[in-house]
N, C-alpha and C positions, 0 to 999 in steps of 0.2 A: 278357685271358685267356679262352678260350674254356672253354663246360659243361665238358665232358668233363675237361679240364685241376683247372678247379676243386672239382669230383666228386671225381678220384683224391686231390688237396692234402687233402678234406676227411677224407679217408683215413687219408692217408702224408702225411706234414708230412717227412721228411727227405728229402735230395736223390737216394737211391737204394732200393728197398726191395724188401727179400729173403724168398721166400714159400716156403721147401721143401715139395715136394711129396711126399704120401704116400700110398704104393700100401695101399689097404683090403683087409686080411682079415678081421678082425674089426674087432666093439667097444674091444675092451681093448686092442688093437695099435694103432688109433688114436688112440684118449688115449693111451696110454704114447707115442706120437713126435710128439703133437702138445703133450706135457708136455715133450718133450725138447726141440722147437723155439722152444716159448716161454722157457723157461729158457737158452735160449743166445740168447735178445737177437732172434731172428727178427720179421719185423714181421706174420706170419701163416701161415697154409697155405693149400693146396689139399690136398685129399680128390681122388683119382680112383679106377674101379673098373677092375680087371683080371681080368673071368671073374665077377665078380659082378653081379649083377642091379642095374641103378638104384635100384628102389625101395629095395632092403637100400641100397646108401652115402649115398640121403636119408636115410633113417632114423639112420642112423650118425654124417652129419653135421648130421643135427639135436641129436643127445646131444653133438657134440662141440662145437657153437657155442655150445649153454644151459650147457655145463662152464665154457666161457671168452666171458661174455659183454661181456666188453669191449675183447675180442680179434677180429682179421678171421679170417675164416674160410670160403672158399669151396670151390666145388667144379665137378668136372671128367666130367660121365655121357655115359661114352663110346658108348653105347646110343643117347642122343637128340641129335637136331639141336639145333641154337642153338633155334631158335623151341619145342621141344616141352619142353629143358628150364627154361627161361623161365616154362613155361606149367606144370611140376611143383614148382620151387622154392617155398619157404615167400618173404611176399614182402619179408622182412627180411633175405635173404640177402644175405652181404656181396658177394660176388660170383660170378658164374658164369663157365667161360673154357671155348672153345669150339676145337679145332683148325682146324676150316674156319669162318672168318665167310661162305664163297660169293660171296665180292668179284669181280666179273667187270670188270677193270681196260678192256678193252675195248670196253664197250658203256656204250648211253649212258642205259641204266635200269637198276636195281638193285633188280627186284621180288624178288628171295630177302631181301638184306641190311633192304629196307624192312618186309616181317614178319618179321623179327628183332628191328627196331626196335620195332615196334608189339608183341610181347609183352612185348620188356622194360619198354617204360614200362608197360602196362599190369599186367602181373603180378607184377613184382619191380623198380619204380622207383631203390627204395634200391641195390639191389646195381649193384655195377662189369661190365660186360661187357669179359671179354679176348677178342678175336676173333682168330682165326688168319688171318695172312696170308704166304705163301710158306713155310709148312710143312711139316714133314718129311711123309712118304706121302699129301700133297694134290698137287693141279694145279699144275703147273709155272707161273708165272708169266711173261707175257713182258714187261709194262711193270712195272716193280718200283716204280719212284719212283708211275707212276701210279695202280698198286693202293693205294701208301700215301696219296695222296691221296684215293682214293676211299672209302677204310677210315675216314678222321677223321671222316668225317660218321656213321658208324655205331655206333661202339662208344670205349668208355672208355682203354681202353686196345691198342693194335695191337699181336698176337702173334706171335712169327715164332721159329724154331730152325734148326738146323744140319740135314745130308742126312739125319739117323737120330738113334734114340734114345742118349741120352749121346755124339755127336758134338757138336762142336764148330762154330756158327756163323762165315764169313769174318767178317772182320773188316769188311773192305771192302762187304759186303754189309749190315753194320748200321748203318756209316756212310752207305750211302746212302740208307737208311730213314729214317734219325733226320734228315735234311738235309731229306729229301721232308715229313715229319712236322709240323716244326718243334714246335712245344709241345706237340703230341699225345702222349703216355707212347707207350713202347713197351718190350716184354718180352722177354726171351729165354729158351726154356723147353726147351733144350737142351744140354747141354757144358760149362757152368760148373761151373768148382773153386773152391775156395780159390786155384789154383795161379793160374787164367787169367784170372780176373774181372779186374785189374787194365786188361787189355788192351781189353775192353770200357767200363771206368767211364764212357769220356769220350764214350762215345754211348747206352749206353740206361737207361730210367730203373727197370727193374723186372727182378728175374732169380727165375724159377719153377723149381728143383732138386731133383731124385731123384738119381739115380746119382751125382754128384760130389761127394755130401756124405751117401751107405747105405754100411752095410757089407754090405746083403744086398736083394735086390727090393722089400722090405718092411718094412726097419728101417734108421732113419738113424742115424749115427755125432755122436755130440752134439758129440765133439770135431773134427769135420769143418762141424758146423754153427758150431760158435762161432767157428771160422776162417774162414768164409765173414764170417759178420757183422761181426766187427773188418777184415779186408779192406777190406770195404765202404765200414765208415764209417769208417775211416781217407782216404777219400780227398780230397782236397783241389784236385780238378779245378775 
């Protein structure tokens, strides 16, 4: 079993694991959905920011981590590169997930992804890095299986979504990930419902959710969350 694999296990011990993601406006909107998402069996969050300043949703998700400290609890600053928020996290963070990892599947150095590496070990060891790979409003990818093999050696877990926000990933295309992968986790952080997850169970190991499970940009539907999680762990693949 390789690090990265045995990293995420030391995490998420079940065979799938569900992290609804919540858009920050304030303090008290984030506890209130991130009280809503533990209470319905979720295995953590993301925190990201939409129009608000990094440093406010560090700060934010620093109250929200020391609320629930034995709870994962990462975050998503869409402000900073992989390497800059690496270098801002506190270094107990559970983990940080990044839309572009900057995986350049065709070339045969990877000096971006390599300082990305080297802040995470150095600044935030403990925490998980999700890296994006074939992402919605990133670089079009042309070697798909290759990216994902280039991506294992970098980050904890390989990110990937559907064409756009709350679209729906091929299916076909996460299968060929998770084939290229092999033990490497990998995420999907787009289009999953209660309704569709089933469709994905038998290939990826981790699903990051807003839209398929809010009633509104900023507040999640607790009864949308808890149907996501029974989903889930009902499955017997």
């Amino acid at each position: 079993m390789g690090a990265h694999v045995s990293r995420y296990r030391q995490a998420f011990s079940r065979r799938h694991t569900v992290l609804p993601v919540i858009h920050v406006d304030s303090l008290e909107q984030a506890h209130r959905n991130a009280r809503a998402a533990r209470e319905a069996g979720a295995d953590g969050v993301f925190l990201i920011n939409h129009g608000m300043a990094d440093e406010a949703l560090l700060d934010i998700h620093g109250a929200v981590a020391d609320a629930n400290p034995t709870w994962w609890v990462g975050v998503n600053c869409l402000g900073l590169s992989p390497e800059q928020a690496f270098r801002a996290v506190p270094a107990n963070v559970s983990g940080v997930w990044a839309d572009n990892a900057g995986i350049e599947e065709g070339q045969p150095d990877q000096p971006y992804a390599e300082r990305v590496l080297a802040a995470h070990r150095s600044h935030a060891p403990a925490g998980l890095y999700f890296g994006g790979v074939a992402f919605k409003y990133q670089r079009a990818v042309e070697d798909l299986e290759a990216a994902c093999r280039v991506a294992a050696r970098y980050m904890d877990v390989v990110t990937t979504s559907g064409p756009g926000t709350g679209a729906a990933a091929e299916v076909e295309k996460i299968a060929r990930m998770k084939r290229a992968l092999g033990g490497t986790p990998l995420a999907i952080a787009s289009g999953i419902t209660p309704e569709n997850v089933g469709t994905y169970l038998p290939h990826a190991d981790c699903f990051l959710v807003a839209t398929g499970i809010s009633r509104s940009f900023t507040e999640l539907d607790p009864a949308r969350v808890l149907g996501l999680v029974r989903r889930v762990a009902a499955f017997a693949g």
